[in-house]
KELUMNU-705410 format. One record per atom (N, C-alpha, C, O): residue in three letters; x, y negated, z negated. Coordinates in steps of 0.02 Angstrom, whole numbers, plus 50000, padded with zeros to 5 digits. Example, Ala and Ser with C-alpha at 12.3 -4.5 7.8 and 13.67 -1.06 7.14 Angstrom:
BEGIN
ALA506605028449610 ALA506155022549610 ALA506605016549610 ALA507125016649577 SER506425011249646 SER506845005349643 SER506454999849606 SER506704994349598 
***
This chain:
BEGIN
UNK500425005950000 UNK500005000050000 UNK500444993850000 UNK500944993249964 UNK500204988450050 UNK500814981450053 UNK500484979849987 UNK499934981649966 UNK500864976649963 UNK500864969449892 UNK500564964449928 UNK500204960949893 UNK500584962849992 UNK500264955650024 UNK500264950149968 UNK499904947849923 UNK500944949150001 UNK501144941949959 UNK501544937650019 UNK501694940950068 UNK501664932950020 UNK501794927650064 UNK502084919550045 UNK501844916150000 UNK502544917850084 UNK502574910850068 UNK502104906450068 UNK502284901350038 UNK501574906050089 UNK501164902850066 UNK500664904049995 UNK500184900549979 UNK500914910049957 UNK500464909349873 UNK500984908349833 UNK501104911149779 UNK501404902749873 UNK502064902449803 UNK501804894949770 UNK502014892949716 UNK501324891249811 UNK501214883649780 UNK500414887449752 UNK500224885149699 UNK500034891949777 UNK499544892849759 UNK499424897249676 UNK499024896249630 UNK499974902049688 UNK500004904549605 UNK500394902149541 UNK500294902849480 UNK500994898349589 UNK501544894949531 UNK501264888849538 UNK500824887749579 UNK501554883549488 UNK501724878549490 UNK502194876749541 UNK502444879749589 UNK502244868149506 UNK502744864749581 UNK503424868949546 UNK503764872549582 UNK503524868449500 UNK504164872349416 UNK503984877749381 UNK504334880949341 UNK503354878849398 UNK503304885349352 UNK503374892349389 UNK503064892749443 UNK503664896949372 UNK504054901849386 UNK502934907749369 UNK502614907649317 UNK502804910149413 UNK502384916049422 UNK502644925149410 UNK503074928449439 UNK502174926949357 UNK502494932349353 UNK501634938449347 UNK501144937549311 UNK501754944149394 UNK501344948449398 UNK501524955049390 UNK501914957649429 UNK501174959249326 UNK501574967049317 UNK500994969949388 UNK500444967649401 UNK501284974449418 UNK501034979449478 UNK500864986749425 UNK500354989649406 UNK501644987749414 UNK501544995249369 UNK501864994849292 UNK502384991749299 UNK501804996349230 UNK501964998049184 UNK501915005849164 UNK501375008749168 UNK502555009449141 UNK502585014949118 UNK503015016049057 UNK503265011049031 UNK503135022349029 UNK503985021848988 UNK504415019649021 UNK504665014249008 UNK504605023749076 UNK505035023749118 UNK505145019049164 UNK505695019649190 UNK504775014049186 UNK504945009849259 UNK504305002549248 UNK503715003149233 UNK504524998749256 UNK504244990849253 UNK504314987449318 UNK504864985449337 UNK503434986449375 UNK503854984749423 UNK503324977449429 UNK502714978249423 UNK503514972649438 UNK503234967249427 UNK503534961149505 UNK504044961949539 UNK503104956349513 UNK503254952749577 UNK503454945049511 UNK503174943449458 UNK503974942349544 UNK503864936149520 UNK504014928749578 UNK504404929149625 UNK503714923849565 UNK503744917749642 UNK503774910449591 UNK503454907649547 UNK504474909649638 UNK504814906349607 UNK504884898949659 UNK505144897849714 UNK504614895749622 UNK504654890149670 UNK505374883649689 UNK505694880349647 UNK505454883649752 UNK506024881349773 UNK506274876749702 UNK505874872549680 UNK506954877849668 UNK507304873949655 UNK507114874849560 UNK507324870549521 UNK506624882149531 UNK506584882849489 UNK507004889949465 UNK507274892949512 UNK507094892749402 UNK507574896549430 UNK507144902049342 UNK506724899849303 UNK507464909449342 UNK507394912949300 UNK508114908849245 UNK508644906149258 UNK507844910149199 UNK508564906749161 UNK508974912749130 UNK508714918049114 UNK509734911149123 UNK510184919649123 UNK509714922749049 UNK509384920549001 UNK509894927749073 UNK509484934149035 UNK509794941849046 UNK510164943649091 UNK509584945048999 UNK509994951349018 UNK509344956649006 UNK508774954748995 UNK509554963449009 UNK508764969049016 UNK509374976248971 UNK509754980448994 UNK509234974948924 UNK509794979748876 UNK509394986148897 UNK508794986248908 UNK509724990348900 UNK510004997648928 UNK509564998548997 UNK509325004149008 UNK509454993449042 UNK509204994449088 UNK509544992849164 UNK510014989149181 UNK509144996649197 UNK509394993849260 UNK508784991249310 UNK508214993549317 UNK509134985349345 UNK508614981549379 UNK508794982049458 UNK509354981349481 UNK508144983549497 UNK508194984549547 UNK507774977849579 UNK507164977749570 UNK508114971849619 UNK507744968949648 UNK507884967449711 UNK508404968149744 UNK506994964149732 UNK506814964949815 UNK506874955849821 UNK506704952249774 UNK507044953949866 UNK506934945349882 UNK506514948249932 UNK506734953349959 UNK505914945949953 UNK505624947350001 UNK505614941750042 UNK505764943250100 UNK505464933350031 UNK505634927750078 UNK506044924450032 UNK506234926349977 UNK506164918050070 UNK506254913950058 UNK506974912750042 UNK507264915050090 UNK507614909349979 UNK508204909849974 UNK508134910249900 UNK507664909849861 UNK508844911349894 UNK508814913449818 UNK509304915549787 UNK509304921649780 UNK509884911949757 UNK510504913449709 UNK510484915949658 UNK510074914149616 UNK510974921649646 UNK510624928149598 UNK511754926949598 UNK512174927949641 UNK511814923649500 UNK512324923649463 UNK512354928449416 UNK511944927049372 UNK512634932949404 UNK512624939249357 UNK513384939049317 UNK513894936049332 UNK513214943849259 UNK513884942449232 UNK513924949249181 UNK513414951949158 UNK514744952049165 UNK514544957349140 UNK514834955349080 UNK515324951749081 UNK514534957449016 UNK514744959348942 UNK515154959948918 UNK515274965948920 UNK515744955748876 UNK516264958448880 UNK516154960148799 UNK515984956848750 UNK516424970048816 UNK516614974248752 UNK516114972348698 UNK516284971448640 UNK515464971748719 UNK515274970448645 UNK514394974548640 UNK513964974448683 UNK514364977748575 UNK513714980548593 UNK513114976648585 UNK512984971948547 UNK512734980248636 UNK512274976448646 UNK511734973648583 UNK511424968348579 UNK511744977048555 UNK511294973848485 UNK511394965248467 UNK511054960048467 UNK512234967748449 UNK512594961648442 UNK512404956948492 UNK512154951648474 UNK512494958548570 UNK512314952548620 UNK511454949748607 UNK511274944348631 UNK511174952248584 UNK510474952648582 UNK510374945348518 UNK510144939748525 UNK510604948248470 UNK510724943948401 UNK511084937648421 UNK510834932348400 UNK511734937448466 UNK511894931448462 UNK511524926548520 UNK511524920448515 UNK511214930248575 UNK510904925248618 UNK510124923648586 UNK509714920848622 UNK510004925148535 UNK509484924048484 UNK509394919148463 UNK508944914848463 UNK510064920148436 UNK510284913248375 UNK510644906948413 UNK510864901848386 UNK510624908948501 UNK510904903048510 UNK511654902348504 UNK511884896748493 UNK512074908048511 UNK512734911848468 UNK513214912448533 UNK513054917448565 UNK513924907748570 UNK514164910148618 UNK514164919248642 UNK514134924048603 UNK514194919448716 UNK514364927648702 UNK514754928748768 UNK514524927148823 UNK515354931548759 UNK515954931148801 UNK515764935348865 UNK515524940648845 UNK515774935248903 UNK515684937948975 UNK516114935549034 UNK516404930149031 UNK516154940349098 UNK516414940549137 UNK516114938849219 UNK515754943249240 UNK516194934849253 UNK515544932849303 UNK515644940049361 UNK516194942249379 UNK515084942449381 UNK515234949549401 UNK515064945749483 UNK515524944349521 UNK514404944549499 UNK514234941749554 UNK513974935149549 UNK513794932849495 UNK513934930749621 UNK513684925249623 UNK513644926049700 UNK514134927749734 UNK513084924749722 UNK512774924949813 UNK512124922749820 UNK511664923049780 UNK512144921049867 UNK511424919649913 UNK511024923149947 UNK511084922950008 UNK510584926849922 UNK510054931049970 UNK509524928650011 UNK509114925149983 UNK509454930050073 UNK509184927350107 UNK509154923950169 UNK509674924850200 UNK508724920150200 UNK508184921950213 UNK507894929150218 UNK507434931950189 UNK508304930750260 UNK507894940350285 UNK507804943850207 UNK508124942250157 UNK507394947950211 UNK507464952550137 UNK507924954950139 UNK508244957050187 UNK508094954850040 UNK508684959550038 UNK508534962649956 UNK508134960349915 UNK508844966649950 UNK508944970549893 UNK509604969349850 UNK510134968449879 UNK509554969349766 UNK510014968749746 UNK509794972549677 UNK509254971549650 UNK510374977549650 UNK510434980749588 UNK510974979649534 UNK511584980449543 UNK510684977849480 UNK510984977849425 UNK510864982549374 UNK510294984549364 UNK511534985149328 UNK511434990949291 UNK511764988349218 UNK512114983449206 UNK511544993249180 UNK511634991749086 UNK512494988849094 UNK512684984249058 UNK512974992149146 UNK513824990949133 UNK513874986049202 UNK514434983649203 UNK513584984449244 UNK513604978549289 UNK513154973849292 UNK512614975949311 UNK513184966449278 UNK512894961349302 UNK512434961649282 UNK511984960049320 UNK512254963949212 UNK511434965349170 UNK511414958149154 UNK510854955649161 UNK512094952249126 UNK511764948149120 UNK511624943249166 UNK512114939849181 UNK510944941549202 UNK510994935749252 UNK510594931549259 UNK510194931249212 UNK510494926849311 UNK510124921249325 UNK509624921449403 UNK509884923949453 UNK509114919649405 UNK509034917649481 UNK508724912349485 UNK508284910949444 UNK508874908849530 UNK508884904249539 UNK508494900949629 UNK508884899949676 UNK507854899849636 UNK507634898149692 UNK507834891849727 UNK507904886449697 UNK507924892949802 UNK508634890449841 UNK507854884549883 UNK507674878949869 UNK507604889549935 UNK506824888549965 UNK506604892349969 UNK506024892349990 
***
């Protein structure tokens, strides 16, 4: 089944700044959700502890900065980006996806922590 989503329901579901977010599937195992991000608003860095993230850009552009963990367990990273607490990392990727679709994966030991950031 398509998702039928389009550049044109990115002013209709988001804001001009506000970032749209829709779950598709929830399970134990797998979280698959659409989010539309309007030009020039961005996900702010974040990380997905013991997970791995599989994402689709389907239009538009979109800078996706990731960064990996340095040596520290994750609890700890959890607690100090809590409190607002530096937390030492390594920049793993930084690129531009887009226009055409593209795919990009991040895992618990690569580039779990990141940003995206909408380009157009």
């Amino acid at each position: 089944e398509s998702l039928v989503v389009s550049p044109a329901d990115v002013p209709r579901h988001a804001g001009k700044h506000t970032v749209f977010f829709q779950h598709i599937l929830e399970c134990p195992s797998l979280s698959l959700c659409i989010f539309l991000i309007p030009r020039g608003s961005c996900i702010p860095l974040h990380d997905h502890p013991h997970m791995s993230v599989f994402g689709r850009l389907l239009f538009g552009k979109m800078q996706v900065r990731s960064y990996d963990i340095d040596n520290v367990a994750s609890s700890d990273v959890q607690n100090a980006m809590y409190y607002g607490q530096p937390v030492r990392a390594t920049r793993a990727t930084s690129g531009v996806l887009g226009p055409d679709p593209a795919t990009y994966q991040l895992t618990p030991s690569f580039g779990n922590l990141h940003e995206l950031t909408a380009i157009e």
